[in-house]
C-alpha positions as CSV (number, residue, x, y, z in Angstrom):
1,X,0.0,0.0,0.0
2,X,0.8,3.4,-0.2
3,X,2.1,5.5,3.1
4,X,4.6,7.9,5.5
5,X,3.2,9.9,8.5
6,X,3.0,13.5,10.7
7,X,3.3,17.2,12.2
8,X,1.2,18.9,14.8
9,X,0.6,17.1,18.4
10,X,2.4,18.3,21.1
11,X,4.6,15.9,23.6
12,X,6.1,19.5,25.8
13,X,4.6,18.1,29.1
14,X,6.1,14.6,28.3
15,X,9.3,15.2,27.2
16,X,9.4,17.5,30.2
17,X,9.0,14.5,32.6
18,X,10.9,12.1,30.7
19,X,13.9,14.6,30.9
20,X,13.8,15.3,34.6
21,X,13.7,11.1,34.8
22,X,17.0,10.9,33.1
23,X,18.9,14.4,34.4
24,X,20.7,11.8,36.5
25,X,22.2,9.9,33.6
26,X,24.8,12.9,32.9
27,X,24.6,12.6,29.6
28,X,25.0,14.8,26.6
29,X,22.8,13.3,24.3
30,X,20.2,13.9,27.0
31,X,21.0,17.1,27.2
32,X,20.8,17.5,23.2
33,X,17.0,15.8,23.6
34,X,15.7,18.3,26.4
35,X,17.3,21.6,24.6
36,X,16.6,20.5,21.0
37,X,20.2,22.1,20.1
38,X,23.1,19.7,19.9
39,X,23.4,17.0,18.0
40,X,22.3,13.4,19.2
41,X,23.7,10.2,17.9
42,X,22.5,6.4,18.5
43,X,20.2,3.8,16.7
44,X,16.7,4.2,16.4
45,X,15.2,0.2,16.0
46,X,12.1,0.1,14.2
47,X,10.7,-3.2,12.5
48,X,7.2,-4.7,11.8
49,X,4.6,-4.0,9.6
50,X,5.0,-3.8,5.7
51,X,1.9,-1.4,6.1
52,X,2.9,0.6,8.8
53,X,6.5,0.5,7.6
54,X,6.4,3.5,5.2
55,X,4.9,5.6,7.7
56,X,7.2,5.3,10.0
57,X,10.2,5.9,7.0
58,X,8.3,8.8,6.2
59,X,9.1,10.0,10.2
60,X,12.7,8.9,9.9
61,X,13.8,10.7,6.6
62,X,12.3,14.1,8.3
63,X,13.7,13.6,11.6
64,X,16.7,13.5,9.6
65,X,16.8,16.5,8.5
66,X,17.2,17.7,12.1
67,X,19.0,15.0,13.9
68,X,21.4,13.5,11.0
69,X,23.8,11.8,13.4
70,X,20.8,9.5,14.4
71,X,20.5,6.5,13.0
72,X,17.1,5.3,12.4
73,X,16.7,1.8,10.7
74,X,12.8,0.8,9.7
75,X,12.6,-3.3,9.4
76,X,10.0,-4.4,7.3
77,X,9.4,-8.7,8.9
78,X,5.1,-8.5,8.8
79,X,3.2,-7.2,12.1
80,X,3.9,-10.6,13.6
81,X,7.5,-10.9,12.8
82,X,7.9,-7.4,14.1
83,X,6.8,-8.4,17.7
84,X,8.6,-11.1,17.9
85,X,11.7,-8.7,17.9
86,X,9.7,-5.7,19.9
87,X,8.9,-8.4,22.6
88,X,12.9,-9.7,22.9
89,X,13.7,-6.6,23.6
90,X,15.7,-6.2,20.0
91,X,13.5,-3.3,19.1
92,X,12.3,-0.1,20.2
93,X,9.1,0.7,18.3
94,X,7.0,-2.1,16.5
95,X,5.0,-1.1,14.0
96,X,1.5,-2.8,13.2
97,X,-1.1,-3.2,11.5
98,X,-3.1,-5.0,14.1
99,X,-3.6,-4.6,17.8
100,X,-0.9,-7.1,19.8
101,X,-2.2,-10.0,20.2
102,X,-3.0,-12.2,23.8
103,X,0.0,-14.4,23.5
104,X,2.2,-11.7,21.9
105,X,1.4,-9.9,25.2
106,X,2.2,-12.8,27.3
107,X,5.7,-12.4,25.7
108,X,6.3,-9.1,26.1
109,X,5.6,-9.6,30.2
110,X,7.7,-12.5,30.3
111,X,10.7,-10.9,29.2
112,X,10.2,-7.3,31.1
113,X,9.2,-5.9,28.3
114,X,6.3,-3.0,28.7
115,X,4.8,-0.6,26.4
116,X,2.2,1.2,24.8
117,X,0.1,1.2,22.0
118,X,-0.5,4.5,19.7
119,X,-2.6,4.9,16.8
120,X,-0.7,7.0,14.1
121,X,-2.8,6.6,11.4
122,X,-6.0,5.7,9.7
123,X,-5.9,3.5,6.3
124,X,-8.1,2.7,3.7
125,X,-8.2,1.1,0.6
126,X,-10.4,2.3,-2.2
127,X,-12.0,0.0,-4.8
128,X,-12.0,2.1,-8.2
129,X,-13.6,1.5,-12.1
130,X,-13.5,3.1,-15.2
131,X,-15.1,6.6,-15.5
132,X,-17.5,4.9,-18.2
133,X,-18.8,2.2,-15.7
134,X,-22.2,2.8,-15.0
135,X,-23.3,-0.8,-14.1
136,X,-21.0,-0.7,-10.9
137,X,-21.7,1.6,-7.7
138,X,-21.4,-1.1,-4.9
139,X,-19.9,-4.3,-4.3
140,X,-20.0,-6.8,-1.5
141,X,-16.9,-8.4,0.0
142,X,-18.0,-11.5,-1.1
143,X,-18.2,-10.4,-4.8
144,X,-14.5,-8.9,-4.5
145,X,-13.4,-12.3,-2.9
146,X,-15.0,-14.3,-6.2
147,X,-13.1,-11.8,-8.5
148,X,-9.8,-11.9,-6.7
149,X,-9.3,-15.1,-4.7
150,X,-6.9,-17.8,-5.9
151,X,-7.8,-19.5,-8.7
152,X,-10.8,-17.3,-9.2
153,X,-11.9,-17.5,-13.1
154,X,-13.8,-14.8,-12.9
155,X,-12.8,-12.5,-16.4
156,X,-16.4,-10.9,-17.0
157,X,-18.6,-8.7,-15.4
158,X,-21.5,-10.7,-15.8
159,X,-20.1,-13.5,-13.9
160,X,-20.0,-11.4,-10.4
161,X,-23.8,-10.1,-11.2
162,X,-26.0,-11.5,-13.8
163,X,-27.4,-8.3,-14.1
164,X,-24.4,-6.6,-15.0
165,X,-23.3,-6.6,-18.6
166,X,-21.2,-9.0,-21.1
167,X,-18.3,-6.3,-20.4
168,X,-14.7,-8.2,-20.3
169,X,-12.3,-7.5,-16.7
170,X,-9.8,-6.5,-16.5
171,X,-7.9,-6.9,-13.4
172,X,-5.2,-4.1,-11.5
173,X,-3.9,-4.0,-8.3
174,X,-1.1,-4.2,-6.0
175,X,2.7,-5.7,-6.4
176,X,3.3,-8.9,-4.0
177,X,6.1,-6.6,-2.2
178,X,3.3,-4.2,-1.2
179,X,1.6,-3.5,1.9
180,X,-1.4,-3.0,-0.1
181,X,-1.0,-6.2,-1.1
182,X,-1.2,-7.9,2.2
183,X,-4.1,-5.5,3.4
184,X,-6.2,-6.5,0.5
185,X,-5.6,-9.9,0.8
186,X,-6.1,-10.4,4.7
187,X,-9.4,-8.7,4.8
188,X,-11.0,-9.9,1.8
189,X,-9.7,-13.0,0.7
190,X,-9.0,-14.0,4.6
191,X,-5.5,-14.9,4.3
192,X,-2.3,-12.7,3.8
193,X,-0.9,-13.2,0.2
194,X,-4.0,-15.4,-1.0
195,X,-4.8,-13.5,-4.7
196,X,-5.3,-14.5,-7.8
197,X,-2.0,-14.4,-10.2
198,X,-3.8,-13.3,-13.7
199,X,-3.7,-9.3,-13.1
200,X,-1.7,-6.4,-13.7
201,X,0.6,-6.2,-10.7
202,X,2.6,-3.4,-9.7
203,X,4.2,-1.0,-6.6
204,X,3.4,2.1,-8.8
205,X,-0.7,2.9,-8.3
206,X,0.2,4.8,-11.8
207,X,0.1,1.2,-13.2
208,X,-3.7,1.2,-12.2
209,X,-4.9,4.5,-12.7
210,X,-3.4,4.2,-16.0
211,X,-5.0,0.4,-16.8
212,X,-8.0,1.3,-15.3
213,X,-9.2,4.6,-16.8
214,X,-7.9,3.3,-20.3
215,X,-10.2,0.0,-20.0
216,X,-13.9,0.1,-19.7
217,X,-13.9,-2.8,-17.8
218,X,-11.1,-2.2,-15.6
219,X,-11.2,-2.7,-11.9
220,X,-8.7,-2.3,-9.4
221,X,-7.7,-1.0,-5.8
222,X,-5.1,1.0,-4.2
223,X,-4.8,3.5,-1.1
224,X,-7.4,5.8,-0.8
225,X,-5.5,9.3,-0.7
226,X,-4.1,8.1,-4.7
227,X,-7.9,7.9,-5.4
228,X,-8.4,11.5,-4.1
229,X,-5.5,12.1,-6.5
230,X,-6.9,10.7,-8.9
231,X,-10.6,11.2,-8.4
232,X,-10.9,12.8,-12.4
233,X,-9.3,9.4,-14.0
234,X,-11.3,7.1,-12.0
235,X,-15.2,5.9,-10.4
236,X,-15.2,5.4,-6.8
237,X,-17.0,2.1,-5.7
238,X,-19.1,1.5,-2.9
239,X,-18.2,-1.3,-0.4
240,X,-20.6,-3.6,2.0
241,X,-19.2,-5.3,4.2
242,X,-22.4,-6.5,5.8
243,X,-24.0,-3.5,6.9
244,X,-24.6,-2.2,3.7
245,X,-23.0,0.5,1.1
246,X,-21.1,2.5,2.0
247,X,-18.3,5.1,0.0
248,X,-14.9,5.2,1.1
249,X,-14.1,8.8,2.6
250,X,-12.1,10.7,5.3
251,X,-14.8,10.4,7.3
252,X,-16.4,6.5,7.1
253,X,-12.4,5.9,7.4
254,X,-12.1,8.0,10.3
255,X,-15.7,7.2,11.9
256,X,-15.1,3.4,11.4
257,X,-18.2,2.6,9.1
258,X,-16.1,1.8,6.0
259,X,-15.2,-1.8,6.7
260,X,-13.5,-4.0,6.1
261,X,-11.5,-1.8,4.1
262,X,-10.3,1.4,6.9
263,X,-8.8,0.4,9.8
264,X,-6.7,2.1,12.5
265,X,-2.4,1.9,11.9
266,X,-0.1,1.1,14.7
267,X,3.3,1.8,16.7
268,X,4.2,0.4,19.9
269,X,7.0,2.0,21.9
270,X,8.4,0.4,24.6
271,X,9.8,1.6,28.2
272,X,13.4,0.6,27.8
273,X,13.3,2.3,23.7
274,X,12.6,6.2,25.4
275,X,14.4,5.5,28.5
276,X,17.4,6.3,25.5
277,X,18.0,10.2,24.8
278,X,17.5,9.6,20.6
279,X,14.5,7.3,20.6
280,X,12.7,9.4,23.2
281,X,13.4,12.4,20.7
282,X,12.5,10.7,17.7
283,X,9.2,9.5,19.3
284,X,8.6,12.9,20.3
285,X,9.2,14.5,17.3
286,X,7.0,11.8,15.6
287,X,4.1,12.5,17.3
288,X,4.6,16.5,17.6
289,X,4.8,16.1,13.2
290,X,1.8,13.8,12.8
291,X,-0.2,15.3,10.6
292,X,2.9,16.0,8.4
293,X,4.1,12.6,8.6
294,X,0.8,11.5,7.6
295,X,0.3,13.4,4.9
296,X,3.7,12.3,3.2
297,X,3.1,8.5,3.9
298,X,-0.5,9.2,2.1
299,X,-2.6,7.6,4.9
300,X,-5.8,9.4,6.0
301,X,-5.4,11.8,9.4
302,X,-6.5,11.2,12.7
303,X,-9.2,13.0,14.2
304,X,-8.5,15.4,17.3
305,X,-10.1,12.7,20.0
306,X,-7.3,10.4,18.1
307,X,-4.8,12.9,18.6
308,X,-5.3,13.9,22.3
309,X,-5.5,10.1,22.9
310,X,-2.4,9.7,21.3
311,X,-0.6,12.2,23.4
312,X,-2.1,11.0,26.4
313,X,-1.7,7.5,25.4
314,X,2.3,8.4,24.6
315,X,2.7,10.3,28.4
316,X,1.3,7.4,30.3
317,X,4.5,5.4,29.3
318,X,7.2,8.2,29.4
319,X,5.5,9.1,33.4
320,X,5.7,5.3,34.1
């Protein structure tokens, strides 16, 4: 999928505590945190979702602009993978595209390991057709399923509806390397990686715009800030995921009522990562430059409630 992340929350009453914690450490990259002046140096571990990943690249190539000496790496081993790391204690932020899990959580306690969760970002995938479609305004998840599950043999219109027309698919959509890719596959085909392989795959949503809007019966699906971009090219579809139609928007995505296809994006920052003078000030200054962050990654923006809980969320674990 498509994504980097943020500007605008402040984190002043946080770092202030965090700072007073570790005045007794001596040290001058703490005192390059709490003034915001010198240079800090030190690693920055981030691994975990292929989703969440580019968001939190997005925050690492600006915080680099400031704080060059700083070395923050992004790891890209699934949500999973990533807290299998976070828990050991190998990481400092996981990110995810999914809440931790029970057992996940039973890890992280057994090994010392505590943290908390922040939403950083809202995602959403759009489902798009040619301008020229007018057969198409809403589709179930079980109707995407039959068109783009494995082995599916589905190449015409009028095998997803009868009453749609003897119009031949054709098919466009994410690269196997995307976190699109995974997204779309997990929540509508039920399994990460599940698709069908006869479609135009790529990591460029060009690829789609361009194979969709030049077929008429094109169909394909990418993150839903390229539609916005693209919103000219392209027809917007309608998804029901059991409670009926409804249209992909900032805010169904932000509201929760465009399912399964908007969903909440993750990091998880543990104790031990801000008790260190670089990640606390990389954490800060992610969260202080959400909305820019966002923006850059191409994911929708929280709300305010989102962002106050974020903040609060974020101080709970820098008092503790």
């Amino acid at each position: 999928m498509v994504i980097k992340t943020v500007r605008g929350l402040g984190v002043a009453s946080a770092a202030l505590v965090l700072t007073m914690g570790l005045a007794a450490c001596g040290s001058d990259n703490n005192d390059a945190a709490a003034g915001g002046e010198a240079e800090l140096t030190g690693d920055v571990k981030i691994d975990g979702s292929s989703t969440v990943g580019p968001l939190s690249k997005a925050a690492a190539d600006i915080y680099a602009e400031e704080q060059p000496k700083v070395n923050v790496t992004v790891g890209i081993s699934g949500t999973g993978g990533g807290f299998k790391k976070f828990c050991a204690g190998e990481t400092d932020i996981s990110d995810a595209s999914r809440p931790i899990k029970d057992e996940e959580k039973a890890e992280c306690e057994k090994n010392g390991v505590k943290y908390v969760e922040l939403i950083a970002a809202n995602d959403a995938l759009s489902v798009v057709v040619n301008k020229e479609n007018n057969f198409v305004d809403c589709l179930t998840v079980d109707q995407l399923k039959k068109i783009w599950e494995p082995g599916s043999k589905v190449n015409n219109w009028n095998q997803v509806d009868p009453k749609f027309p003897n119009e031949p698919m054709k098919l466009f959509g994410a690269g196997t390397d995307s976190g699109t890719f995974d997204y779309w596959t997990e929540e509508i085909n039920g399994e990460a990686k599940a698709h069908r392989t006869d479609y135009t795959p790529s990591e460029d949503d060009n690829v789609t715009v361009q194979g969709v809007s030049g077929s008429k019966g094109g169909l394909g699906y990418f993150g839903f800030t390229y539609y916005e971009e693209n919103a000219d090219k392209l027809k917007l579809v309608k998804v029901d995921g059991g409670s009926g139609c409804v249209e992909g928007s900032v805010a169904t995505v932000q509201d929760g009522t465009y399912k399964p296809l908007g969903r909440p994006l993750f990091i998880y920052v543990s104790d031990k990562g801000v008790a260190k003078p670089q990640v606390k000030d990389f954490i800060d200054f992610y969260i202080e430059n959400i909305d820019e962050v966002v923006k850059e990654a191409k994911f929708v923006p929280l709300t305010e409630p989102q962002k106050a809980t974020l903040k609060t969320e974020y101080e709970s674990l820098t008092k503790g």
